[in-house]
Structures are given as structure tokens and as C-alpha cells.
ROZA-733438 format. One record per residue (C-alpha): x, y, z; residue number from 1. Coordinates in Angstrom, 2 decimals, always signed. Layout:
! residues N
pt east: X; north: Y; up: Z; num: NUM
...
! end
This chain:
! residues 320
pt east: +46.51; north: +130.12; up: +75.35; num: 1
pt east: +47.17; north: +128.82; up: +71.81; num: 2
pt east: +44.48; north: +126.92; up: +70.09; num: 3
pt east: +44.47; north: +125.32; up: +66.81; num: 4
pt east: +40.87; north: +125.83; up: +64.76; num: 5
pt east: +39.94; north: +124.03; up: +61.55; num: 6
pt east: +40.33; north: +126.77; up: +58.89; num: 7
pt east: +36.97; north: +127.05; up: +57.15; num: 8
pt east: +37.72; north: +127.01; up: +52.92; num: 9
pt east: +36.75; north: +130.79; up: +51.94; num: 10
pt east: +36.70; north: +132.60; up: +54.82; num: 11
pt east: +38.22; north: +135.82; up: +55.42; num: 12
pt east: +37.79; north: +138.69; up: +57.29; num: 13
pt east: +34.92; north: +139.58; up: +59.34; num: 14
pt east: +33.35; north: +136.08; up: +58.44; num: 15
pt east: +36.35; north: +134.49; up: +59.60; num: 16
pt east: +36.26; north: +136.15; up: +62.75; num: 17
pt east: +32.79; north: +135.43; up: +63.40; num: 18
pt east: +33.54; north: +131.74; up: +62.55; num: 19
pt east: +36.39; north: +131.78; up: +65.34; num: 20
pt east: +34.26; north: +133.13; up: +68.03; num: 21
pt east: +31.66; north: +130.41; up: +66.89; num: 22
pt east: +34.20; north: +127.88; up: +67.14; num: 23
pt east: +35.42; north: +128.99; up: +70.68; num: 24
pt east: +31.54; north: +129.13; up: +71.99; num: 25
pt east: +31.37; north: +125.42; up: +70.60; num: 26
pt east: +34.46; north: +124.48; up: +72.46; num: 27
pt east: +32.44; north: +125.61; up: +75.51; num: 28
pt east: +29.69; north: +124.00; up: +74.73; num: 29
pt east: +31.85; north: +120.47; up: +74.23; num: 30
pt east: +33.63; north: +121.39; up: +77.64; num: 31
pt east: +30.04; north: +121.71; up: +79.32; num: 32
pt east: +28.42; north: +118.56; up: +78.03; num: 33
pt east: +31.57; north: +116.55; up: +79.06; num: 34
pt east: +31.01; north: +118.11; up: +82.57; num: 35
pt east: +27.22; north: +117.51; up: +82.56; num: 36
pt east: +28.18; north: +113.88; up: +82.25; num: 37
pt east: +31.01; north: +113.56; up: +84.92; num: 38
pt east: +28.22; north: +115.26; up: +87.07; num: 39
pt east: +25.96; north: +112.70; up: +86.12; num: 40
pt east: +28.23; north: +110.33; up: +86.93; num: 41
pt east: +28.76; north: +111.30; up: +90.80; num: 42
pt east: +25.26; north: +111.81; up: +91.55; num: 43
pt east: +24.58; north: +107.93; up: +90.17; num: 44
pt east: +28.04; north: +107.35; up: +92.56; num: 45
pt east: +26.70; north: +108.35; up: +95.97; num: 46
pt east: +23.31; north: +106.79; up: +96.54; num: 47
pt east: +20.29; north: +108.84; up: +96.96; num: 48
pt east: +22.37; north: +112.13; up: +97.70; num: 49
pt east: +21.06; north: +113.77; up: +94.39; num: 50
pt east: +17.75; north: +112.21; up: +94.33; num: 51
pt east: +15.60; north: +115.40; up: +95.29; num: 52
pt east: +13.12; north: +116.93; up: +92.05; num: 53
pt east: +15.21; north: +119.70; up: +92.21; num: 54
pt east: +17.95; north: +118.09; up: +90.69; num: 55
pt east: +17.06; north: +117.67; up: +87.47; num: 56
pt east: +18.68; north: +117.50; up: +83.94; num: 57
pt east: +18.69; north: +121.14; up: +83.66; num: 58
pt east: +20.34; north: +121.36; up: +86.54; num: 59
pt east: +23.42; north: +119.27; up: +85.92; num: 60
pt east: +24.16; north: +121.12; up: +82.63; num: 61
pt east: +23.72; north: +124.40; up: +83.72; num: 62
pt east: +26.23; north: +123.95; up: +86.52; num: 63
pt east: +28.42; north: +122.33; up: +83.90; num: 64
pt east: +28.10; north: +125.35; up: +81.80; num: 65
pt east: +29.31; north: +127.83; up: +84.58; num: 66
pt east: +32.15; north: +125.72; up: +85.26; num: 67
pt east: +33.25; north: +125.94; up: +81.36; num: 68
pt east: +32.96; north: +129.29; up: +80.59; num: 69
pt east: +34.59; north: +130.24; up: +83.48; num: 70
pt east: +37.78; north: +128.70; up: +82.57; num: 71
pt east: +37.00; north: +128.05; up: +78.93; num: 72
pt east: +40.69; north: +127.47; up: +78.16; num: 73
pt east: +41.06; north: +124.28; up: +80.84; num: 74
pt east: +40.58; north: +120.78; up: +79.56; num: 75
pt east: +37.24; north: +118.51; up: +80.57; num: 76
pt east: +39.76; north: +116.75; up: +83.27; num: 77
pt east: +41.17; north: +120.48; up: +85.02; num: 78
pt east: +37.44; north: +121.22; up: +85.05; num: 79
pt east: +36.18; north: +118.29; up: +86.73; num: 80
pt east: +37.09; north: +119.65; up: +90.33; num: 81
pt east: +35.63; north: +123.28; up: +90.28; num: 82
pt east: +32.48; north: +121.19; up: +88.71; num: 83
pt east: +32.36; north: +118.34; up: +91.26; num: 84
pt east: +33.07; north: +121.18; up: +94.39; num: 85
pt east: +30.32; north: +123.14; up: +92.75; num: 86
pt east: +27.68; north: +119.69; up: +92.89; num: 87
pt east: +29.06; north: +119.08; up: +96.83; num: 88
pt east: +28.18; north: +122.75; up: +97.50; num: 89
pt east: +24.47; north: +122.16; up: +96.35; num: 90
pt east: +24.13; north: +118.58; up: +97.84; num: 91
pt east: +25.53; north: +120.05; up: +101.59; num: 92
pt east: +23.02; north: +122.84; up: +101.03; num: 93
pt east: +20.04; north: +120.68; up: +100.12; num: 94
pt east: +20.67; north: +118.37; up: +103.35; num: 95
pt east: +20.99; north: +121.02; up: +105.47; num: 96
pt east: +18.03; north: +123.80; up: +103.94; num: 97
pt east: +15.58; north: +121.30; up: +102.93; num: 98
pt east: +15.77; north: +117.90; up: +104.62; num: 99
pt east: +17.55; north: +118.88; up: +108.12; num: 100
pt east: +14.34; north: +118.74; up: +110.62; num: 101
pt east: +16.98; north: +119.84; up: +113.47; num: 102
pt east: +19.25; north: +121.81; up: +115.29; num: 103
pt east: +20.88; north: +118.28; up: +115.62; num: 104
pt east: +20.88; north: +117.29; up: +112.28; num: 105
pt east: +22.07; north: +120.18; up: +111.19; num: 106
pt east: +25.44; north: +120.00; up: +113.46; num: 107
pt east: +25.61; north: +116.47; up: +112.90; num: 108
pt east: +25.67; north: +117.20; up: +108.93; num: 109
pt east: +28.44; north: +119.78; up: +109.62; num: 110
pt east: +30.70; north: +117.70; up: +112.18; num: 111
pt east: +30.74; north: +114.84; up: +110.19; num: 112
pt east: +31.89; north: +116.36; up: +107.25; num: 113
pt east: +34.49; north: +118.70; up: +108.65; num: 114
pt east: +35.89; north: +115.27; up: +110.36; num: 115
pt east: +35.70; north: +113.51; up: +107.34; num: 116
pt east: +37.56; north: +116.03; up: +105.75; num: 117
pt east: +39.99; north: +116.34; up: +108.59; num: 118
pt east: +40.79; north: +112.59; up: +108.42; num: 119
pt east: +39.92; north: +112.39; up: +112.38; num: 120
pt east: +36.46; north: +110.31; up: +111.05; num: 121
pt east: +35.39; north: +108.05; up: +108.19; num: 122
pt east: +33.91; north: +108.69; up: +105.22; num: 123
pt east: +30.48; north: +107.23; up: +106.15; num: 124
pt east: +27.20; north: +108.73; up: +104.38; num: 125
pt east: +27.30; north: +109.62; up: +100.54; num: 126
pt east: +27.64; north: +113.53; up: +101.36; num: 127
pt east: +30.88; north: +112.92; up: +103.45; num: 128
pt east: +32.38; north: +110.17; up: +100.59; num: 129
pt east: +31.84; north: +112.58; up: +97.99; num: 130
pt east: +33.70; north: +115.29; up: +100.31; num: 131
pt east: +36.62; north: +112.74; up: +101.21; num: 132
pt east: +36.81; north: +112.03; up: +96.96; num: 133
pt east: +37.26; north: +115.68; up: +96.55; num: 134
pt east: +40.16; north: +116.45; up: +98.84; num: 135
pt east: +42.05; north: +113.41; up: +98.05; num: 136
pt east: +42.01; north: +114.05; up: +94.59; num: 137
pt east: +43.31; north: +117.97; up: +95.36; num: 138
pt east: +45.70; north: +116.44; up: +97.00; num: 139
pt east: +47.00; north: +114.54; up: +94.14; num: 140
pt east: +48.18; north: +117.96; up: +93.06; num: 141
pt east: +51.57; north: +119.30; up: +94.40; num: 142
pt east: +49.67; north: +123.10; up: +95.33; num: 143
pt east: +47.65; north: +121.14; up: +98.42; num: 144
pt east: +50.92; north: +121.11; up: +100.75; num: 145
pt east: +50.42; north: +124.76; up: +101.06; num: 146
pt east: +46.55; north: +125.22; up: +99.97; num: 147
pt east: +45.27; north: +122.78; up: +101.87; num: 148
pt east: +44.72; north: +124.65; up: +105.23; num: 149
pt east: +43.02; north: +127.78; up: +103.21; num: 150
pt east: +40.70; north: +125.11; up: +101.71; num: 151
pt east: +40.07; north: +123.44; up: +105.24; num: 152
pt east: +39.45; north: +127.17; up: +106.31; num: 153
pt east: +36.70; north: +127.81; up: +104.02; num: 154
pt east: +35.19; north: +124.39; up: +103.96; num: 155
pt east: +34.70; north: +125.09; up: +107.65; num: 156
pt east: +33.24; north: +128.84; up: +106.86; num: 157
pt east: +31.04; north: +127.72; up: +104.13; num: 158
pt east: +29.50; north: +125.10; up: +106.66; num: 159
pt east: +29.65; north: +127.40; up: +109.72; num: 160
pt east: +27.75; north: +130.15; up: +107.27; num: 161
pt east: +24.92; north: +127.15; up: +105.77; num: 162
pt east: +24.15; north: +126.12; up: +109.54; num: 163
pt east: +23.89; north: +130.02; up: +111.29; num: 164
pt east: +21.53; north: +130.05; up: +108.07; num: 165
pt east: +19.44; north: +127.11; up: +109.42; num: 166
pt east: +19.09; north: +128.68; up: +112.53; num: 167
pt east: +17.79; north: +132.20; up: +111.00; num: 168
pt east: +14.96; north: +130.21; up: +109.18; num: 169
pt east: +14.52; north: +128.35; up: +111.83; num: 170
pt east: +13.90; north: +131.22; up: +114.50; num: 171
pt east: +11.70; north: +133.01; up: +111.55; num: 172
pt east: +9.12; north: +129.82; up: +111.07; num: 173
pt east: +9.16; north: +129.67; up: +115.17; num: 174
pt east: +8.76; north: +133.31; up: +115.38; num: 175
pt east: +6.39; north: +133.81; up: +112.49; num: 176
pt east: +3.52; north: +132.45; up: +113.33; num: 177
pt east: +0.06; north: +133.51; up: +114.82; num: 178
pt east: -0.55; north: +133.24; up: +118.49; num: 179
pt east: -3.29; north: +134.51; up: +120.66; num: 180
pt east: -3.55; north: +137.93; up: +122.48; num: 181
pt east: -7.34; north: +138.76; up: +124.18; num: 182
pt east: -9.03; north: +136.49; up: +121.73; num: 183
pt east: -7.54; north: +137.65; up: +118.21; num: 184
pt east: -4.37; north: +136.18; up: +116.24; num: 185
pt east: -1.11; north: +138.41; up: +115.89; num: 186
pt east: +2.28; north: +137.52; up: +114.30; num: 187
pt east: +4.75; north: +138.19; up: +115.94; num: 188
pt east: +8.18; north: +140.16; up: +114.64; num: 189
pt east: +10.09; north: +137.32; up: +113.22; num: 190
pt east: +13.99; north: +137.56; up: +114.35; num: 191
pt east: +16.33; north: +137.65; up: +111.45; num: 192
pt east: +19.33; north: +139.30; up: +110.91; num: 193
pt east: +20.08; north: +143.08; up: +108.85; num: 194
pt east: +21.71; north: +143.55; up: +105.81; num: 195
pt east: +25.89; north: +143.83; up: +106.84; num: 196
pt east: +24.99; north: +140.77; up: +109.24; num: 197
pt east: +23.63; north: +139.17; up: +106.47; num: 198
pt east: +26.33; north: +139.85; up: +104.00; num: 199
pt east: +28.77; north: +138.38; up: +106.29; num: 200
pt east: +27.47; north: +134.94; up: +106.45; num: 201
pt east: +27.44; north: +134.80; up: +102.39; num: 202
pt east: +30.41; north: +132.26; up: +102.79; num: 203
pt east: +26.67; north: +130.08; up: +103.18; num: 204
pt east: +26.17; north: +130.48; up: +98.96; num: 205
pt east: +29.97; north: +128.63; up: +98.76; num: 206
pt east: +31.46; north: +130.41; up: +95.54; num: 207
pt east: +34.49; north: +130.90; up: +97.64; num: 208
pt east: +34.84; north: +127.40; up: +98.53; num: 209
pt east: +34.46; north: +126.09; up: +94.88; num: 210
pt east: +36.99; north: +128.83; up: +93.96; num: 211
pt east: +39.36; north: +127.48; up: +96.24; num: 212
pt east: +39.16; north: +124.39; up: +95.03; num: 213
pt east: +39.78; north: +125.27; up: +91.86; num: 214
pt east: +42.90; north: +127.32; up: +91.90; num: 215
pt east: +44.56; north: +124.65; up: +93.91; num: 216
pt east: +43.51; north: +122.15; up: +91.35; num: 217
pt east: +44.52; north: +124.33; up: +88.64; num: 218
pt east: +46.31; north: +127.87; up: +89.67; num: 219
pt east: +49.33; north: +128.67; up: +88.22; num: 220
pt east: +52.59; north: +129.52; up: +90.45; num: 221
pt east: +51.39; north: +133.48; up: +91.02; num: 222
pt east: +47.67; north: +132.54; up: +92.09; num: 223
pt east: +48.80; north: +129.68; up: +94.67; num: 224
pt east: +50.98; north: +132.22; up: +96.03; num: 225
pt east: +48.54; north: +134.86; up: +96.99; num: 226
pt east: +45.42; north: +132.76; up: +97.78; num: 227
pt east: +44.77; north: +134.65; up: +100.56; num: 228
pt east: +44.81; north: +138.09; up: +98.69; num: 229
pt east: +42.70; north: +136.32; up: +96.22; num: 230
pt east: +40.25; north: +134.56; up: +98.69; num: 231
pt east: +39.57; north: +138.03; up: +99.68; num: 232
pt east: +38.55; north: +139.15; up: +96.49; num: 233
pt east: +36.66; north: +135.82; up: +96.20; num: 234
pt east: +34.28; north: +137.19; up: +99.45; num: 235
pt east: +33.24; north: +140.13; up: +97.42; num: 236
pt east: +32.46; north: +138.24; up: +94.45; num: 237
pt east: +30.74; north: +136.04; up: +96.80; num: 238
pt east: +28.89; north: +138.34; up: +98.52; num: 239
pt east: +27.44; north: +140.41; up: +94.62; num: 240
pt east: +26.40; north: +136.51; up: +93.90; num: 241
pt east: +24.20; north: +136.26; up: +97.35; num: 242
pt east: +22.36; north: +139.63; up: +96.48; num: 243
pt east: +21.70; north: +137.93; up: +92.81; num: 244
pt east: +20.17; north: +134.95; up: +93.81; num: 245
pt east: +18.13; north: +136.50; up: +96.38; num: 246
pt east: +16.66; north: +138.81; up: +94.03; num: 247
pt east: +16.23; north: +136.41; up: +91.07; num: 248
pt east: +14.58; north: +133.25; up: +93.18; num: 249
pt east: +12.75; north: +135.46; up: +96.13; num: 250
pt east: +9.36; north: +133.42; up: +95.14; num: 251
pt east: +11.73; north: +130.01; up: +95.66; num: 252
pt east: +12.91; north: +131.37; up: +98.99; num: 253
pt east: +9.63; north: +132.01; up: +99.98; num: 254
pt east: +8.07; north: +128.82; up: +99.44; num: 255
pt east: +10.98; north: +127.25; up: +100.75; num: 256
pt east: +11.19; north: +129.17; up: +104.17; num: 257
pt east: +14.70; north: +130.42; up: +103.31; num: 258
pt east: +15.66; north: +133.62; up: +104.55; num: 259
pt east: +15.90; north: +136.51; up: +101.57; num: 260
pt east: +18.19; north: +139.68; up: +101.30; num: 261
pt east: +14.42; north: +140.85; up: +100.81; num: 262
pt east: +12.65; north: +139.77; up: +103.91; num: 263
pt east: +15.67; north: +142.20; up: +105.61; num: 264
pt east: +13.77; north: +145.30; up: +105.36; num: 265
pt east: +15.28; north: +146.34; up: +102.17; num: 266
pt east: +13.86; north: +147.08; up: +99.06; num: 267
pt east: +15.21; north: +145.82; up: +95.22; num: 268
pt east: +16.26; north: +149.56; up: +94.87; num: 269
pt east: +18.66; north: +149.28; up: +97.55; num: 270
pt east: +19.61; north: +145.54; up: +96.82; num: 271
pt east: +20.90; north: +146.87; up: +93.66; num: 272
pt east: +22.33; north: +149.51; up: +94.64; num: 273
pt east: +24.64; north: +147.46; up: +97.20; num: 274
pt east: +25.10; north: +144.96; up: +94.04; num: 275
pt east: +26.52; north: +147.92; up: +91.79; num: 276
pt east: +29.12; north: +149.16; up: +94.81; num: 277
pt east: +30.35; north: +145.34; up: +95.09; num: 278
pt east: +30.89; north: +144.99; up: +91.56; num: 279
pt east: +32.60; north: +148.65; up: +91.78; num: 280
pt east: +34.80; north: +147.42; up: +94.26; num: 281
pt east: +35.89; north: +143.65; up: +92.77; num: 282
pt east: +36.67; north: +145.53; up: +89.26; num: 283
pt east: +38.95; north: +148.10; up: +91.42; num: 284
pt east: +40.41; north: +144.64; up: +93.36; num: 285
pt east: +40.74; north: +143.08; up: +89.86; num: 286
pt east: +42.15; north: +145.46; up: +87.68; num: 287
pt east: +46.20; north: +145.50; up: +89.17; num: 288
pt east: +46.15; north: +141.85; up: +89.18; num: 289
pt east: +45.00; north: +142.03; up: +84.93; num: 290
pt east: +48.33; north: +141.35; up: +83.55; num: 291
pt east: +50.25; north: +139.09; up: +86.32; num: 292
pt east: +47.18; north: +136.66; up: +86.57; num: 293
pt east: +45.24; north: +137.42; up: +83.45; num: 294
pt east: +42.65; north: +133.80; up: +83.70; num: 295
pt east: +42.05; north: +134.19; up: +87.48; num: 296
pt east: +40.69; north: +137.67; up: +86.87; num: 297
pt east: +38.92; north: +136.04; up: +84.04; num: 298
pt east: +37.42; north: +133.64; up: +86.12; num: 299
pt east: +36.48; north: +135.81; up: +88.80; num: 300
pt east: +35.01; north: +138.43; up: +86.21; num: 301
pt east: +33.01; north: +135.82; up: +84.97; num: 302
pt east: +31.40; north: +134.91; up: +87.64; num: 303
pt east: +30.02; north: +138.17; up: +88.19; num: 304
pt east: +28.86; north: +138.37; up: +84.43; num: 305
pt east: +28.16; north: +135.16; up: +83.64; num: 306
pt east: +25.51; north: +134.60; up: +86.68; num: 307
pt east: +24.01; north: +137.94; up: +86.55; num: 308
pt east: +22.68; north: +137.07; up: +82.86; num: 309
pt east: +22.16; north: +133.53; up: +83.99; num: 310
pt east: +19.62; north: +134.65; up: +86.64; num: 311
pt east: +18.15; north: +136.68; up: +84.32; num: 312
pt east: +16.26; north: +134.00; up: +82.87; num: 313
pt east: +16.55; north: +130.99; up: +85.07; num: 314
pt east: +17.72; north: +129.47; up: +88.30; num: 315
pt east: +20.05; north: +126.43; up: +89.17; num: 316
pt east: +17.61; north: +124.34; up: +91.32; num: 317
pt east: +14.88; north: +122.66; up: +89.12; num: 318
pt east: +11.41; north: +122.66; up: +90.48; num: 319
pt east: +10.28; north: +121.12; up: +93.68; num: 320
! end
């Protein structure tokens, strides 16, 4: 990457460095407020799809932010996809955690949009319009010939994932409450799954599917050519971000009635512990891939880093 930054009249040295790496965490900062708008922009576009408390003004700009430092060298425009897949992600989630009241809504959420994005159906809520928008502009891009069926793949994982989650908080508000045995109230055992059947629905948090998206809007030749190798990676990365946001927003989960890494039978010792092995293992992945795809490891390290100090002191979602 070559950039050009204004020389500042005096400075040398140390100072000037320290003026660069200002400069470049400005850039950001330009490259996330241009994507808070855009996002701004597509929730106005498709009705009442982004109408919920919890997306507030906060929200948009923090997922903005994400989106720009993990590819800080891209322009707004290569951004906009990994930023719009990253607002579908959350607006499929919502509809299906917080206003599905079904077993039938729920499918119906997930047939409609893997038809819509199929082409075998139309485009006909907001949700499924903002999918159909999303695909046809990846494939404006030449890489969608060939990327196109991993992105189908994990657009039908993600969804698979989000709806076997429905079902697991479903079965634990069924299961979970009191019923009456010779006179006095017990709670039952609520059914929910253990830790490694738990990890393996984390396709549900949809990193991998806004990853996807990306490197077929963006990739160069190399990372189009081993998507799969990379999409592989992408599931561990995926699967250190579930155990994150299940330890930084239990108290959400829990007021929510969303299953937690926490409710498991595991303690935040061991949740860690299982954090610090993933990590291990996606800087081991990472590391032989450093020099022939240098900003996809970037990426990818970044959104290890990046989240783990965001959820250190906030959360996506705004309140409820």
C-alpha cells in the first residue's frame, strides 16, 4: 500500500512518526464515518427492518468502525460490502432471536431468504431485498463465477446455525419453567446443548459469512483461490468471536432468553481457556500464509484483536 500524507512543516523524527500514525488512525476514522452513513442509508432503504431500540446511532458507527480497521487500506466504496453483509447479519439475527414467535416463522425467515438468494423466489420483504442487493452487487465483480457457491454455502450455514439456535432457546424457555410435583414447584433441567456442540453451530454469530463476502468483493488473485483453505481459518476465528460475545453480553443474553457459552455448564475460567487455544491455533493457521496474503491475515488478525478490546468496554446492540 502506498499512501501519500500531508508533510507537517517541522517535523522530524519521532514527532513525525507519531504524526503518521495519527494521520493513518484519522484515515480510519474518515473510512468509518463514510460507512456509518452508507449504513444509515440502507436501514432508511428497507422499511422498518432496522427499526428495533437496539439499533441505535452507536450501533451503526461501531459496525462501521470494525469494517475500517479491518481493511484500513480499502476505499469507502471496497468497504461498503463487508459493512452492508455485516448490517444483513444483525437484521437476519434480530428477526429470527427477537421477533420470530415460531418454529414457523423461523423457517419461513430462512426459506425465503435462501430462495431469494437462489433466484428460485422474489425478493419480497425488506430482509430478503436487502439480501438480493447484496449478491447482485458481488456479482458485479468478476471473483463471483467461482465464489459464488462458497458464499451460497455459508449463507445457508449461517441461517441453518441462527435457526438450530432458535430452537435451543426455544426448548430452554419450554423446559425452564416451574411445574407441579405433590403440591410444590420444581424446574425442570432445561435441554441445551454442551460446549463442542455448541461451538459447532457458531456459523449462527456470521463472521464467516461477512468474510466471505468480503474477499469476493475485494480478494486479490491468491485469496479467491484458496477460499476454502481460508473459510476454514475463518470458522476458528469465528468460533474465538462466539466465546467473546458470550462472555462480554451474558447479562444481554439473559434478559433476552438467548442461549450463553455460560448457561453450558462451564465456567469463565474454562471459557477462556478454550478462547486462548483458538487464538493459539488461528495464529499457527495464519502465520505461513504472512507473506503470500499479507491484508487477509491482517484482516483476520484483526478481528480477533480488534473485537476482543471492543467488548471490553461495549457491545454492538444498543439497549432494548
Amino acid at each position: 500500500m502506498h499512501e501519500h500524507h500531508p508533510r507537517t512543516a517541522g517535523s522530524t523524527g519521532t514527532a513525525a512518526k507519531g504524526f503518521a500514525a495519527a494521520a493513518e488512525m484519522g484515515r480510519i476514522a474518515a473510512l468509518a464515518a463514510a460507512g456509518g452513513r452508507d449504513l444509515r442509508k440502507c436501514a432508511d432503504a428497507y422499511g422498518d427492518l432496522f427499526l428495533g431500540k437496539p439499533f441505535d446511532p452507536g450501533f451503526f458507527a461501531a459496525l462501521a468502525h470494525v469494517g475500517a480497521a479491518g481493511s484500513p487500506w480499502e476505499t469507502a466504496d471496497r468497504l461498503r460490502i463487508v459493512n452492508r453483509a455485516a448490517l444483513w447479519v444483525f437484521a437476519v439475527d434480530w428477526l429470527i432471536d427477537v421477533t420470530a414467535k415460531s418454529a414457523d416463522d423461523v423457517d419461513r425467515i430462512v426459506r425465503d431468504c435462501l430462495a431469494a438468494a437462489n433466484g428460485t423466489a422474489e425478493a419480497a420483504t425488506p430482509l430478503t431485498r436487502f439480501l438480493v442487493d447484496i449478491r447482485d452487487e458481488l456479482a458485479s465483480v468478476p471473483a463471483f463465477a467461482t465464489g459464488g457457491p462458497v458464499w451460497n454455502a455459508q449463507l445457508e450455514r449461517m441461517l441453518t446455525a441462527m435457526a438450530r439456535e432458535w430452537h435451543w432457546n426455544a426448548a430452554r424457555a419450554e423446559t425452564a419453567g416451574p411445574e407441579t410435583r405433590d403440591g410444590e414447584a420444581a424446574e425442570r433441567e432445561p435441554i441445551l446443548p454442551d460446549l463442542e456442540e455448541y461451538l459447532g453451530n457458531a456459523d449462527g454469530t456470521g463472521s464467516s459469512f461477512v468474510n466471505v463476502s468480503h474477499w469476493i468483493f475485494t480478494g486479490g488473485p491468491w485469496t479467491l483461490e484458496h477460499l476454502d483453505e481460508l473459510m476454514a481459518i475463518s470458522a476458528e476465528v469465528q468460533r474465538y468471536l462466539r466465546l467473546l460475545n458470550d462472555l462480554a453480553t451474558y447479562r444481554r443474553d439473559v434478559g433476552w432468553g438467548d442461549v450463553n457459552v455460560l448457561m453450558l455448564g462451564v465456567d469463565r475460567a474454562e471459557v477462556s481457556e478454550r478462547m486462548a487455544r483458538l487464538a493459539e491455533r488461528t495464529g499457527e493457521l495464519l502465520e505461513p500464509l504472512r507473506d503470500v496474503c499479507p491484508r487477509t491475515v491482517a484482516y483476520l488478525e484483526c478481528q480477533v484483536g480488534f473485537n476482543t478490546g471492543f467488548y471490553g468496554g461495549a457491545d454492538y446492540w444498543g439497549e432494548m
